[in-house]
PALO-884585 format. One line per 4 residues: number of its first residue (from 1); their letters; for each residue x, y, z of N, C-alpha, C, CB. Coordinates in nm, 4 decimals, always signed. Glycine has a CB too. Example, Ala and Ser with C-alpha at 12.3 -4.5 7.8 and 13.67 -1.06 7.14 Angstrom:
% PALO-884585
1 = AS = +1.3190/-0.5690/+0.7800/+1.2300/-0.4500/+0.7800/+1.3200/-0.3300/+0.7800/+1.1308/-0.4473/+0.9046; +1.2850/-0.2250/+0.7080/+1.3670/-0.1060/+0.7140/+1.2900/+0.0030/+0.7870/+1.4084/-0.0598/+0.5725
% end
This chain:
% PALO-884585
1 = XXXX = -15.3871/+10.7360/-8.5626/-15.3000/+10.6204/-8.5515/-15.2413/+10.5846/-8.6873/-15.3761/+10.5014/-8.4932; -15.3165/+10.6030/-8.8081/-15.2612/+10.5420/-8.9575/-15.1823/+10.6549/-8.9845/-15.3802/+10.5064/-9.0921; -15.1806/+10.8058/-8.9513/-15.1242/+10.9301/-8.9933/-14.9559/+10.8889/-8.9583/-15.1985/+11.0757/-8.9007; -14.9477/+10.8178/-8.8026/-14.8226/+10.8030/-8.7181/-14.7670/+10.6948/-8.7699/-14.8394/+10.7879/-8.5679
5 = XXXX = -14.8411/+10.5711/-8.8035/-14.7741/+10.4644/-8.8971/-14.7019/+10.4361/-8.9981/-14.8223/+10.4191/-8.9295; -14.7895/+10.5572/-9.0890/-14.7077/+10.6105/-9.2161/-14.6068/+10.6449/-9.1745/-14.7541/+10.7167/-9.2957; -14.6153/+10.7795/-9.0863/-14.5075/+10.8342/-9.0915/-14.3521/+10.7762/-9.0364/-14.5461/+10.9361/-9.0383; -14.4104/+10.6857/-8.9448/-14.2728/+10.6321/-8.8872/-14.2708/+10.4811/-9.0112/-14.2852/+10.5831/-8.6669
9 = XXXX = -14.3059/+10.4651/-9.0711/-14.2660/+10.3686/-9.2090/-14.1687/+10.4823/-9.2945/-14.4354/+10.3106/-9.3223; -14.2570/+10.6082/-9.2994/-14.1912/+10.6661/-9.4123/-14.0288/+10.6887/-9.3645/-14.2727/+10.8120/-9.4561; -14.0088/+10.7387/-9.2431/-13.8866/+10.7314/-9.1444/-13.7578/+10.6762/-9.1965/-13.9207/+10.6460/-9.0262; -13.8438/+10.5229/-9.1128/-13.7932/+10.3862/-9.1550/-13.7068/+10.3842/-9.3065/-13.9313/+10.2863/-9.1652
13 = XXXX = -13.7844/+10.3914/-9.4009/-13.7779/+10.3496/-9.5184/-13.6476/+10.4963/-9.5699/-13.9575/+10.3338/-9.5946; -13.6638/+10.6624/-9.5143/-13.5812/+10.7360/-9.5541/-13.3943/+10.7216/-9.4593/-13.6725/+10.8745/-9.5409; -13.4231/+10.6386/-9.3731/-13.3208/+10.5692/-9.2599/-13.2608/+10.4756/-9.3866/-13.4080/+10.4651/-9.0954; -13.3435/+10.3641/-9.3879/-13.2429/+10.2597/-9.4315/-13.2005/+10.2605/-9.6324/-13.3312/+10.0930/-9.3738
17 = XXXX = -13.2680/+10.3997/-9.6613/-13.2066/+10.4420/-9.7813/-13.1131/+10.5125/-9.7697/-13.2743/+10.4973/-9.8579; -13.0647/+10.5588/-9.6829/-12.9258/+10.6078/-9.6689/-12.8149/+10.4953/-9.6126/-12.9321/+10.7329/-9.5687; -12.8574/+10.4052/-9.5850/-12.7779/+10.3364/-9.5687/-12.7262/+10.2686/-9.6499/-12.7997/+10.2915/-9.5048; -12.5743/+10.2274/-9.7336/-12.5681/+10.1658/-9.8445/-12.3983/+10.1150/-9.8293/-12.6181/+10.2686/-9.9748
21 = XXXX = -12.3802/+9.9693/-9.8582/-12.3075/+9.9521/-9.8673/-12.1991/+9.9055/-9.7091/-12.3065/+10.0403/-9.9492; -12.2860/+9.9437/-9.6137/-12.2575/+9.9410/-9.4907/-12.2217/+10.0785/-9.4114/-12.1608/+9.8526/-9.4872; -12.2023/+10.1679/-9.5159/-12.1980/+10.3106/-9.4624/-12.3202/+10.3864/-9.4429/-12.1222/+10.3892/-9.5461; -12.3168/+10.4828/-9.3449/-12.4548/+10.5879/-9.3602/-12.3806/+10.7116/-9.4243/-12.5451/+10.6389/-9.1892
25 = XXXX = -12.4943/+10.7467/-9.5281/-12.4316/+10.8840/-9.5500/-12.4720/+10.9522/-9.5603/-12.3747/+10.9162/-9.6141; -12.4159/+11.1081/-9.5123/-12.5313/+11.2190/-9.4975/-12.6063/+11.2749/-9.6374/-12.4612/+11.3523/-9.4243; -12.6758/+11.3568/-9.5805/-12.8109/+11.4201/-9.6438/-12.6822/+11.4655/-9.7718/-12.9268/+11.5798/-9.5274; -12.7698/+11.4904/-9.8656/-12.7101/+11.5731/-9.9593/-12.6184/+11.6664/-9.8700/-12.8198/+11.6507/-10.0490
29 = XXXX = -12.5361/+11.7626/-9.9389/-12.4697/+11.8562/-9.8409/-12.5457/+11.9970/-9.9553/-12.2481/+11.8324/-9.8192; -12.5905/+12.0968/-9.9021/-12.6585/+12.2313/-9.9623/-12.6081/+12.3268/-9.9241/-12.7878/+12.2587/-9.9399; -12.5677/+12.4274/-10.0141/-12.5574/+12.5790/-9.9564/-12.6124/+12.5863/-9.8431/-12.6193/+12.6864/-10.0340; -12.4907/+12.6867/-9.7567/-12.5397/+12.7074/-9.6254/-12.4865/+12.6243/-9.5075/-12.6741/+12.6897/-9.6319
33 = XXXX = -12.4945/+12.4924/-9.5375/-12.4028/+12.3693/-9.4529/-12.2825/+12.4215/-9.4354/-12.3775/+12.2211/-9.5286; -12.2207/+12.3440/-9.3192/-12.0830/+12.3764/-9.3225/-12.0099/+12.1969/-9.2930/-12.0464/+12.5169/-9.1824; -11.9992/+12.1361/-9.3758/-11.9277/+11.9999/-9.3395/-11.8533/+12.0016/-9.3004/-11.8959/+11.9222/-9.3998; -11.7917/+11.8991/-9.2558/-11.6265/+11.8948/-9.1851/-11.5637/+11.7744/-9.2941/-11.6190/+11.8267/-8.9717
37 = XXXX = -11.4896/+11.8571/-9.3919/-11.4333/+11.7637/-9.5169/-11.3149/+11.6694/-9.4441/-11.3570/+11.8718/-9.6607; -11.2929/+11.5656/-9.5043/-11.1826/+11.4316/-9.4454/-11.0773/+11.4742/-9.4821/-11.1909/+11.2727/-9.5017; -10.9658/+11.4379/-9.3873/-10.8255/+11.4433/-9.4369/-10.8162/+11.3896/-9.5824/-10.7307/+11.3591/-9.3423; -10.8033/+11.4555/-9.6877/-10.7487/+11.3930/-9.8341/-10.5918/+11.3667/-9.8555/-10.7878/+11.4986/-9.9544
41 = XXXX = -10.5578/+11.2776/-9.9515/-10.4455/+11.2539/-10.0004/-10.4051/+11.2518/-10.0995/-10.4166/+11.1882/-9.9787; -10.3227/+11.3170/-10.1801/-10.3144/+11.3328/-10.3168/-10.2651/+11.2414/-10.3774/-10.2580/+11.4276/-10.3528; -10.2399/+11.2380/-10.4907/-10.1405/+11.1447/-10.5917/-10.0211/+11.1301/-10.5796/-10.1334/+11.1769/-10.7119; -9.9494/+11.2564/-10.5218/-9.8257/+11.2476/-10.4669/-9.7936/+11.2252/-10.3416/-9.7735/+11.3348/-10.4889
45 = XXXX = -9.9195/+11.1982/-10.2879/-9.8989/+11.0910/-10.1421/-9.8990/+11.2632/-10.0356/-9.6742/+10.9500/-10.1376; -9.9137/+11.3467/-10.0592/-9.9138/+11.4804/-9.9800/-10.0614/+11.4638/-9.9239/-9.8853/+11.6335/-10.0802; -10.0985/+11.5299/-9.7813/-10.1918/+11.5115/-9.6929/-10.2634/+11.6917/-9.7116/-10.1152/+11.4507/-9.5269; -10.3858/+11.6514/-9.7104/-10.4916/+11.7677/-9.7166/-10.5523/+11.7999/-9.5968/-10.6012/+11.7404/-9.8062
49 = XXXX = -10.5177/+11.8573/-9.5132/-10.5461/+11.8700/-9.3765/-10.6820/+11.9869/-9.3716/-10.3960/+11.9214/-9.2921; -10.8118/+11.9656/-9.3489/-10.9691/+12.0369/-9.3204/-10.8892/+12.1630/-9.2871/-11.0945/+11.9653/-9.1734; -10.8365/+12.1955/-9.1864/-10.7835/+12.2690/-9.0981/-10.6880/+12.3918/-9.1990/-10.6985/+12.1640/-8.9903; -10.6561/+12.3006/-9.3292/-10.5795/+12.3668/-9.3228/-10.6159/+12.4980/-9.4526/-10.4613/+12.2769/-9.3217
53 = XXXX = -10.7489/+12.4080/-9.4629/-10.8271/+12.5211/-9.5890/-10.8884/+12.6005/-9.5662/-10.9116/+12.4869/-9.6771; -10.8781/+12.6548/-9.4224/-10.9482/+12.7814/-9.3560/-10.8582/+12.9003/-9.3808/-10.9723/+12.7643/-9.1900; -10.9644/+12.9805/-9.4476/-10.8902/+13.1263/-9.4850/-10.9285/+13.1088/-9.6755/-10.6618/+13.1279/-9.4282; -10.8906/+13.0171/-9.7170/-10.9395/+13.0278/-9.8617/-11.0422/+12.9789/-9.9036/-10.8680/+12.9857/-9.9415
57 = XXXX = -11.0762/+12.9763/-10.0104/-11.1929/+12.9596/-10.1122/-11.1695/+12.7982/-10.1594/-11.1807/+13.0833/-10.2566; -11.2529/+12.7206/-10.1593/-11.2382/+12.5777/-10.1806/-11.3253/+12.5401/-10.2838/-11.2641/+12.4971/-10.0612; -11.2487/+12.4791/-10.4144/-11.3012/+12.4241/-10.4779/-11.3258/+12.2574/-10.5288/-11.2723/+12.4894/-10.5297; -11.3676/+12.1884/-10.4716/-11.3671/+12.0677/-10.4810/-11.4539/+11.9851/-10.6136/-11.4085/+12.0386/-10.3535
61 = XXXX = -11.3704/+11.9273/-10.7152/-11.4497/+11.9502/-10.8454/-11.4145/+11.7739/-10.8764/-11.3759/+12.0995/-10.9792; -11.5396/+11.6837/-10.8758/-11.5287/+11.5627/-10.9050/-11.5139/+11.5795/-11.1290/-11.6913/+11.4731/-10.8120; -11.4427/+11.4872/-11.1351/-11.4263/+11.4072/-11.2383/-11.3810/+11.2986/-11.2467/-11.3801/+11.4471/-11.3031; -11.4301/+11.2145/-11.3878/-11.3796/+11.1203/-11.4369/-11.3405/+11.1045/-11.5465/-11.4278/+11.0544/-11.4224
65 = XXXX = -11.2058/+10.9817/-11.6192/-11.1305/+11.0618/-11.7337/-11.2223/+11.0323/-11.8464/-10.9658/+11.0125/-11.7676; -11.3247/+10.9378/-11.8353/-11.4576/+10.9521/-11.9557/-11.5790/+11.0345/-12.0175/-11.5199/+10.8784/-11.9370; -11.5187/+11.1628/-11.8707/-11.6783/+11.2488/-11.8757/-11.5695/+11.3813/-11.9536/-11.7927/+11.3015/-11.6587; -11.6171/+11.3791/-12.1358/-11.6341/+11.5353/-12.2107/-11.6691/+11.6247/-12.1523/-11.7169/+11.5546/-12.3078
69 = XXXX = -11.7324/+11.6268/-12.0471/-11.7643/+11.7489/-11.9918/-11.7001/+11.8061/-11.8828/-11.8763/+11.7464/-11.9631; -11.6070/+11.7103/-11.7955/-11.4848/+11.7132/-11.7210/-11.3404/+11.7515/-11.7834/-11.4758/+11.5871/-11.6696; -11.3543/+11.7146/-11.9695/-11.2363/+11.7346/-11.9792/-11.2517/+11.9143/-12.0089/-11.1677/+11.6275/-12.0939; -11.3791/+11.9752/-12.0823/-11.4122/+12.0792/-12.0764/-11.3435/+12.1896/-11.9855/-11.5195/+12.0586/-12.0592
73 = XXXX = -11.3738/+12.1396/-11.8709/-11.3975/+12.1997/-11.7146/-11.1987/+12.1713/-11.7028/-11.5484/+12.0665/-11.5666; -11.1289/+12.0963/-11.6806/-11.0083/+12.0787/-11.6695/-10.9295/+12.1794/-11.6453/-10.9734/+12.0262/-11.7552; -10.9344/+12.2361/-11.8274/-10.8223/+12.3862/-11.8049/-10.8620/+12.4759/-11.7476/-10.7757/+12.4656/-11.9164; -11.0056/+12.5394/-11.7571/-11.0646/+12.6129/-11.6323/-11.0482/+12.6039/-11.5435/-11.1516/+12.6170/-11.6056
77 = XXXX = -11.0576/+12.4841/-11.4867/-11.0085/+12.4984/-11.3287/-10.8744/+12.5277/-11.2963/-11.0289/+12.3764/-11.2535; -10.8201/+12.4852/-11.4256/-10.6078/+12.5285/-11.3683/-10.6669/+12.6418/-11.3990/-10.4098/+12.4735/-11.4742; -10.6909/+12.6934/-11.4806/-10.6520/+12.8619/-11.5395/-10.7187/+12.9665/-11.3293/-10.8360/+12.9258/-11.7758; -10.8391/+12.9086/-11.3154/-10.8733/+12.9765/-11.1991/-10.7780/+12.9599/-11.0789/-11.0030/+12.9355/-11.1637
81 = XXXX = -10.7333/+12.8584/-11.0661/-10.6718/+12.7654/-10.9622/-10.4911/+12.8584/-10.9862/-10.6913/+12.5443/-11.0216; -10.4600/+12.8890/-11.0887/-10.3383/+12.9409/-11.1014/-10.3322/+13.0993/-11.0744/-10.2924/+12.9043/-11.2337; -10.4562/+13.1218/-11.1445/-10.4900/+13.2986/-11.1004/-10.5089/+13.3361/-11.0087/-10.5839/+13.3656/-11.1371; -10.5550/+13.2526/-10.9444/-10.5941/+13.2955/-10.7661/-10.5334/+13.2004/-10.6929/-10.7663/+13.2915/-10.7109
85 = XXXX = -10.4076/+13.1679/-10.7054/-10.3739/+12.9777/-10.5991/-10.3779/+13.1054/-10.4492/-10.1074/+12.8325/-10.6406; -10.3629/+13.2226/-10.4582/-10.3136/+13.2851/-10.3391/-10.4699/+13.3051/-10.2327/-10.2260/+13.4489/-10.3916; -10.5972/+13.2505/-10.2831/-10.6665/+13.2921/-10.2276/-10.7955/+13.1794/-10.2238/-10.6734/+13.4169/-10.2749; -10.7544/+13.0930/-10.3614/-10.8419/+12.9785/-10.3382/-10.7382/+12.8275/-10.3463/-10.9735/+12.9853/-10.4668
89 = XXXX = -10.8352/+12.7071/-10.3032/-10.7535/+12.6239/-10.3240/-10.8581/+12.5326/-10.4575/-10.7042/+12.5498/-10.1696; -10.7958/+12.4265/-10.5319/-10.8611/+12.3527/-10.6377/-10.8415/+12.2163/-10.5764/-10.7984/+12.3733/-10.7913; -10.9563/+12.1434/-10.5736/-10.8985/+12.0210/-10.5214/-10.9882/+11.9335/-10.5907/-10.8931/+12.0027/-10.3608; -10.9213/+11.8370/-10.7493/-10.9638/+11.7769/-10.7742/-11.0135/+11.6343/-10.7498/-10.9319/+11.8066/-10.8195
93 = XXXX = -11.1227/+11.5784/-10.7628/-11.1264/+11.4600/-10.7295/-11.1868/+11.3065/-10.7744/-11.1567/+11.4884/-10.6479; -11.0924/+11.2411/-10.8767/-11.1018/+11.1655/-10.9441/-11.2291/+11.0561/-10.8710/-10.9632/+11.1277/-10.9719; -11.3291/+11.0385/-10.9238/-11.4271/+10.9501/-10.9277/-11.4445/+10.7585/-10.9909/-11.5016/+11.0392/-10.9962; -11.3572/+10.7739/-10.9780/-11.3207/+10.6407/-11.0822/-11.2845/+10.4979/-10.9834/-11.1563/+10.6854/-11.1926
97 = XXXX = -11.3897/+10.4563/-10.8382/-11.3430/+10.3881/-10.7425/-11.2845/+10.2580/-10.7728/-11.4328/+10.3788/-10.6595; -11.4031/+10.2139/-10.8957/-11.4237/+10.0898/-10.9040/-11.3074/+10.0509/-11.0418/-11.5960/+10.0625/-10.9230; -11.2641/+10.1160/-11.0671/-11.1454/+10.1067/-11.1887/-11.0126/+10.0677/-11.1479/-11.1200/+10.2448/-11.2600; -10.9917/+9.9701/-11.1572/-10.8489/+9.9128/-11.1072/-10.7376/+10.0066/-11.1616/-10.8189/+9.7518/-11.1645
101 = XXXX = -10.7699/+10.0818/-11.2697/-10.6435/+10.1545/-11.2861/-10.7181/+10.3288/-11.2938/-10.5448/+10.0888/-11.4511; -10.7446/+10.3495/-11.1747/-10.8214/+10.4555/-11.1428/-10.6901/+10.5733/-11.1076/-10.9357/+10.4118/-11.0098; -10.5601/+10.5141/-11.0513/-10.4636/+10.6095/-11.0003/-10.4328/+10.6419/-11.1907/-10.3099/+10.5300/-10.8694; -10.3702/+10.5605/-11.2230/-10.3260/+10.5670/-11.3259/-10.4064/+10.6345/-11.4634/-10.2926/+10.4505/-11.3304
105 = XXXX = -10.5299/+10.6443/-11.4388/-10.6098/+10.7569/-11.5377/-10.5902/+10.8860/-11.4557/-10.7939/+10.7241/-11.5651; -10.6169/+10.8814/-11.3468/-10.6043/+11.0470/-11.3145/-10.4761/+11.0780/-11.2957/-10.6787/+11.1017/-11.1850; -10.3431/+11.0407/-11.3194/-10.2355/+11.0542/-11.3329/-10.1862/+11.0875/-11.5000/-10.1905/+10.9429/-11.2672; -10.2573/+11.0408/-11.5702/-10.2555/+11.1058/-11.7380/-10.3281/+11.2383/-11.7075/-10.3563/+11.0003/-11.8788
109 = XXXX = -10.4468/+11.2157/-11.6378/-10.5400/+11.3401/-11.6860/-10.4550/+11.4879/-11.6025/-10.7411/+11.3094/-11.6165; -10.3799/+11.4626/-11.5044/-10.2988/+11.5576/-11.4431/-10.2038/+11.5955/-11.5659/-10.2225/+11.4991/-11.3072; -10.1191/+11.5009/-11.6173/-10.0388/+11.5323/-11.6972/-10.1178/+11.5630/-11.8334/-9.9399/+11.4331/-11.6978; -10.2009/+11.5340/-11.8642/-10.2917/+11.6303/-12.0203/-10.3391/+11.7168/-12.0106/-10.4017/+11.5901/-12.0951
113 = XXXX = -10.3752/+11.7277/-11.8612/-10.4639/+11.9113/-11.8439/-10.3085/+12.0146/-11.8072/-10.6271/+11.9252/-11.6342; -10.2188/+11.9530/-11.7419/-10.0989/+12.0099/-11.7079/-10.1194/+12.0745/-11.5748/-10.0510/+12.1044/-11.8124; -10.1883/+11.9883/-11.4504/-10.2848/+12.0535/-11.3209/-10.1496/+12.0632/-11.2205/-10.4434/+11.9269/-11.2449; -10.1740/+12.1330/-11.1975/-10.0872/+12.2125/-11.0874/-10.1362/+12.2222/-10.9680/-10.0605/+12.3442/-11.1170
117 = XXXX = -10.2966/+12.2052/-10.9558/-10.3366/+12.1758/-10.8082/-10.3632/+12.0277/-10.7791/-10.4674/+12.2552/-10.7701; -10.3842/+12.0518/-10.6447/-10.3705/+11.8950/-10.6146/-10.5188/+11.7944/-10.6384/-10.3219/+11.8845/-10.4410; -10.4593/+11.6516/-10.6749/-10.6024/+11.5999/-10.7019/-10.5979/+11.4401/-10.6287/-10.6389/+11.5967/-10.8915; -10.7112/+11.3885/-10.6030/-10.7173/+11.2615/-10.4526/-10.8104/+11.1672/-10.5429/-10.8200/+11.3251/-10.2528
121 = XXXX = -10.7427/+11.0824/-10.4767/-10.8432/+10.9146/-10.5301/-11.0296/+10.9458/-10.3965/-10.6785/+10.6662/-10.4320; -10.9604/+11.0062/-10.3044/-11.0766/+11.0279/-10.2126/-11.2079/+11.0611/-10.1730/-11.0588/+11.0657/-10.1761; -11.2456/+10.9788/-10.3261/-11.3824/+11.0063/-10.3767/-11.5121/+11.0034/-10.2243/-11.4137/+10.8639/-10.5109; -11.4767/+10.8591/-10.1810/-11.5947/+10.7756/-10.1163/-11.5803/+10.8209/-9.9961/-11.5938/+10.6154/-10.1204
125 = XXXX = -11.4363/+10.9035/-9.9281/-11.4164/+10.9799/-9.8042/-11.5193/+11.1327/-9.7935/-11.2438/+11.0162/-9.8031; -11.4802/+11.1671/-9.9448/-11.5847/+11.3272/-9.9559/-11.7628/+11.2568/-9.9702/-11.5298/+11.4534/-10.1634; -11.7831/+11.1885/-10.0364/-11.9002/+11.1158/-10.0300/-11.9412/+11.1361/-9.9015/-11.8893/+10.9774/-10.0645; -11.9248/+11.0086/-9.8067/-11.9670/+11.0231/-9.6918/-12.0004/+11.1534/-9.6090/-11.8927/+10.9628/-9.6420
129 = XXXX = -11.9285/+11.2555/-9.6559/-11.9302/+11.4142/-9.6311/-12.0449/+11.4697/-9.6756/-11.8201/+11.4913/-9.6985; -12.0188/+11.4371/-9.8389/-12.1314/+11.5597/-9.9297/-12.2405/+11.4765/-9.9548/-12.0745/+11.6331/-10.1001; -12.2080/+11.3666/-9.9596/-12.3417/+11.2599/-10.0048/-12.3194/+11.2208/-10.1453/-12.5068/+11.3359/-9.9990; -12.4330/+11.1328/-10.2157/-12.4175/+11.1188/-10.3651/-12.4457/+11.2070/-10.4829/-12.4798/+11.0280/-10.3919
133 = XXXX = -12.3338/+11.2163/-10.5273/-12.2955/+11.2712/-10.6549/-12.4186/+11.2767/-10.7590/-12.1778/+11.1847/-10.7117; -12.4909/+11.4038/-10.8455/-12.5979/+11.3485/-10.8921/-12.5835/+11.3976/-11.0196/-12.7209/+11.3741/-10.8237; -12.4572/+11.3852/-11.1098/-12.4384/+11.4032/-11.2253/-12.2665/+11.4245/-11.2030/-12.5374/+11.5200/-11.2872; -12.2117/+11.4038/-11.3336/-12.1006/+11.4940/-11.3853/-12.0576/+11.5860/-11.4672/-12.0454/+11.4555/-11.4074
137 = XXXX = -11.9716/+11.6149/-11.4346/-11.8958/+11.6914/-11.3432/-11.9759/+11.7293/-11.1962/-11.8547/+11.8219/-11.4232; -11.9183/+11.7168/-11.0856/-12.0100/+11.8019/-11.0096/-11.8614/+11.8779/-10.8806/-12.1727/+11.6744/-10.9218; -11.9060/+12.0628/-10.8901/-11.7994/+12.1483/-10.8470/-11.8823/+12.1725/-10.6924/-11.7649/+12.3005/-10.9624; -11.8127/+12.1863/-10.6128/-11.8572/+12.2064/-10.4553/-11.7666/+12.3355/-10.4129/-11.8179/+12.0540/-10.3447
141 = XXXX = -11.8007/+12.4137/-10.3754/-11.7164/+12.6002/-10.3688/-11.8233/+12.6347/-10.2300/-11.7602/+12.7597/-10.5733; -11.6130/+12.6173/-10.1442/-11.6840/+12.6415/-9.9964/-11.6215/+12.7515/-9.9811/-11.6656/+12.5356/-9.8663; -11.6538/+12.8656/-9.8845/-11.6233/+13.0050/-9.8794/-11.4812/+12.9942/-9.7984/-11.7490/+13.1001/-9.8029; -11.4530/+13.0793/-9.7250/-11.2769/+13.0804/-9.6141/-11.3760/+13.0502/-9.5214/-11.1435/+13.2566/-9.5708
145 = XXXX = -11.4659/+13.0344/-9.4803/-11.5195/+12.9634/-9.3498/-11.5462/+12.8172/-9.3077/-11.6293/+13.0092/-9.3332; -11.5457/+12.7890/-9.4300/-11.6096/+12.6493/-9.5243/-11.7453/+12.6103/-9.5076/-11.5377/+12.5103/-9.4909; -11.8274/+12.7175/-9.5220/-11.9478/+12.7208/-9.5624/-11.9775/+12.6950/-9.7252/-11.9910/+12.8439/-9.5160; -12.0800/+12.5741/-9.7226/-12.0564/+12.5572/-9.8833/-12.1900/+12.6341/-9.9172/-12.0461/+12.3762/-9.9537
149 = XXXX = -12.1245/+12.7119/-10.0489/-12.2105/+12.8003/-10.0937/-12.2845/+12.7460/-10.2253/-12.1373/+12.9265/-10.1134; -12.1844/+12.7066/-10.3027/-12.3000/+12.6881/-10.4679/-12.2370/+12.5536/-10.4239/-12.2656/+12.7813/-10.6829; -12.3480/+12.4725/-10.5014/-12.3066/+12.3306/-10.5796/-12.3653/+12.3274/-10.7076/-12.3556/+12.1940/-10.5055; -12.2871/+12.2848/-10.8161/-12.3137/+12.2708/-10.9736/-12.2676/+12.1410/-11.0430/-12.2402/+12.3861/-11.0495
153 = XXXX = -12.3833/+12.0714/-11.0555/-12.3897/+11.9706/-11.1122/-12.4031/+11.9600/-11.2460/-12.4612/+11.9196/-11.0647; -12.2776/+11.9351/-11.3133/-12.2809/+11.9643/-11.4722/-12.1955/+12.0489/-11.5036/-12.4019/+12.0149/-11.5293; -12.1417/+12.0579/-11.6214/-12.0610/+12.1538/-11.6662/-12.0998/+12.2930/-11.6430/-12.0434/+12.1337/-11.7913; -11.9867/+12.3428/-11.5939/-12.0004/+12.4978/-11.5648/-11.9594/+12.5924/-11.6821/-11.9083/+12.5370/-11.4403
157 = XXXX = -11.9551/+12.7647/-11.6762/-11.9439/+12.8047/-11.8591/-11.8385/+12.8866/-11.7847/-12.0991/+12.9004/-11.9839; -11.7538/+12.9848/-11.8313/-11.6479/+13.0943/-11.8161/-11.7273/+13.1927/-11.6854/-11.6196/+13.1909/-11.9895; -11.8524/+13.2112/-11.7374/-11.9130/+13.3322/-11.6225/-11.8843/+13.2618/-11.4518/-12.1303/+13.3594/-11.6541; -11.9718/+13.1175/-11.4952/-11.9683/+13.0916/-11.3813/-11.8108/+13.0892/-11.2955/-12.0402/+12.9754/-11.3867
161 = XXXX = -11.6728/+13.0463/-11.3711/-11.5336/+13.0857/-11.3130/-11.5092/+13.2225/-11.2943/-11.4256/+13.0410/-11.3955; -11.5511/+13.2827/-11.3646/-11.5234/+13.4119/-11.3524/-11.6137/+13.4722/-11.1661/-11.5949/+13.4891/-11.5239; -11.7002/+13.4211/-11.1825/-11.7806/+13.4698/-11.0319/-11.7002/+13.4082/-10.9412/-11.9496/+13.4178/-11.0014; -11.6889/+13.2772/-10.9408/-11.5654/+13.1703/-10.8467/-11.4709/+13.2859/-10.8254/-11.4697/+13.0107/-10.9468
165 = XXXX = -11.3836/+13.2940/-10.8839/-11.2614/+13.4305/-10.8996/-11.3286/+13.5536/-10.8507/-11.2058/+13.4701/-11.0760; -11.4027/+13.6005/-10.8232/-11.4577/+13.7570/-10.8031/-11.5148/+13.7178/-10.6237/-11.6262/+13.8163/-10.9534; -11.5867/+13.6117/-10.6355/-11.5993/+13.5775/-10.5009/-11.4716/+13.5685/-10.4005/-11.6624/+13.4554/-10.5048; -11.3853/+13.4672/-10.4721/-11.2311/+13.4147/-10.4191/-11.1592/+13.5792/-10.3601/-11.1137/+13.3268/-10.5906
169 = XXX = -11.2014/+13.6645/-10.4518/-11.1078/+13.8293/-10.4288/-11.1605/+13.8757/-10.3149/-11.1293/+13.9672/-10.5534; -11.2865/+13.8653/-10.2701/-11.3198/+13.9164/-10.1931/-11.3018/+13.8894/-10.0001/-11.4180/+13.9144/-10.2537; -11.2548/+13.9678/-9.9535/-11.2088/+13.9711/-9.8126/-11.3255/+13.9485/-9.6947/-11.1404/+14.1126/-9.7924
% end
């Protein structure tokens, strides 16, 4: 009887920690999952349709314009994102909810990295998807099935783009 008590406390207690804010949100998201990502919207008001990232390589890479280690990661991601636009997509995604001028930093940081792929205020939409963020930078690389395969929390180095790209080639 105390074994079953616990356990439905422990339940309880892993229930209403996901609950926050009035939203539930799922489990972490892990290699292997396959989420169903939200319609996104970019900066230029253009629509990101789930549907429509089947067939390529998805890279979904949170930043914010305070994290050195995002600005690191920046040209890498154009440089990959330009070398392969034919086979992966880059989809940045500014983290900055609570910043009243949150459009307006990731609208410099487009124009200082010189990004050519598209990037969304649609932080708290992918949230609800992937769950909470547990460092920055953090890159999410879902296959053409949209099976998410790696997640990397923290700055990534050249090898690791370089595998992104070698994976992305592959049919």
């Amino acid at each position: 009887m105390c074994n079953r008590l616990i356990l439905f406390v422990s339940r309880c207690l892993l229930l209403a920690s996901m609950v926050v804010g009035g939203w539930v949100y799922a489990a972490d998201a892990r290699p292997g999952d396959m989420p169903v990502l939200p319609t996104l919207t970019t900066l230029d008001g253009k629509t990101i349709n789930p549907a429509s990232l089947r067939g390529k390589l998805v890279v979904i890479s949170y930043f914010a314009s305070y994290c050195p280690f995002c600005a690191n990661e920046a040209p890498k991601l154009q440089k990959l994102y330009s070398k392969n636009a034919d086979k992966l997509i880059v989809i940045g995604v500014n983290i900055e909810t609570k910043d009243p001028q949150q459009k307006d930093k990731a609208l410099k940081w487009v124009q200082k990295y010189q990004l050519t792929h598209p990037v969304t205020l649609d932080y708290l939409a992918l949230e609800r998807v992937l769950g909470k963020r547990q460092g920055l930078p953090v890159n999410y690389v879902f296959d053409k099935r949209g099976m998410l395969r790696r997640v990397d929390v923290g700055e990534i180095f050249d090898e690791d783009f370089d595998d992104i790209a070698k994976f992305a080639q592959q049919d």
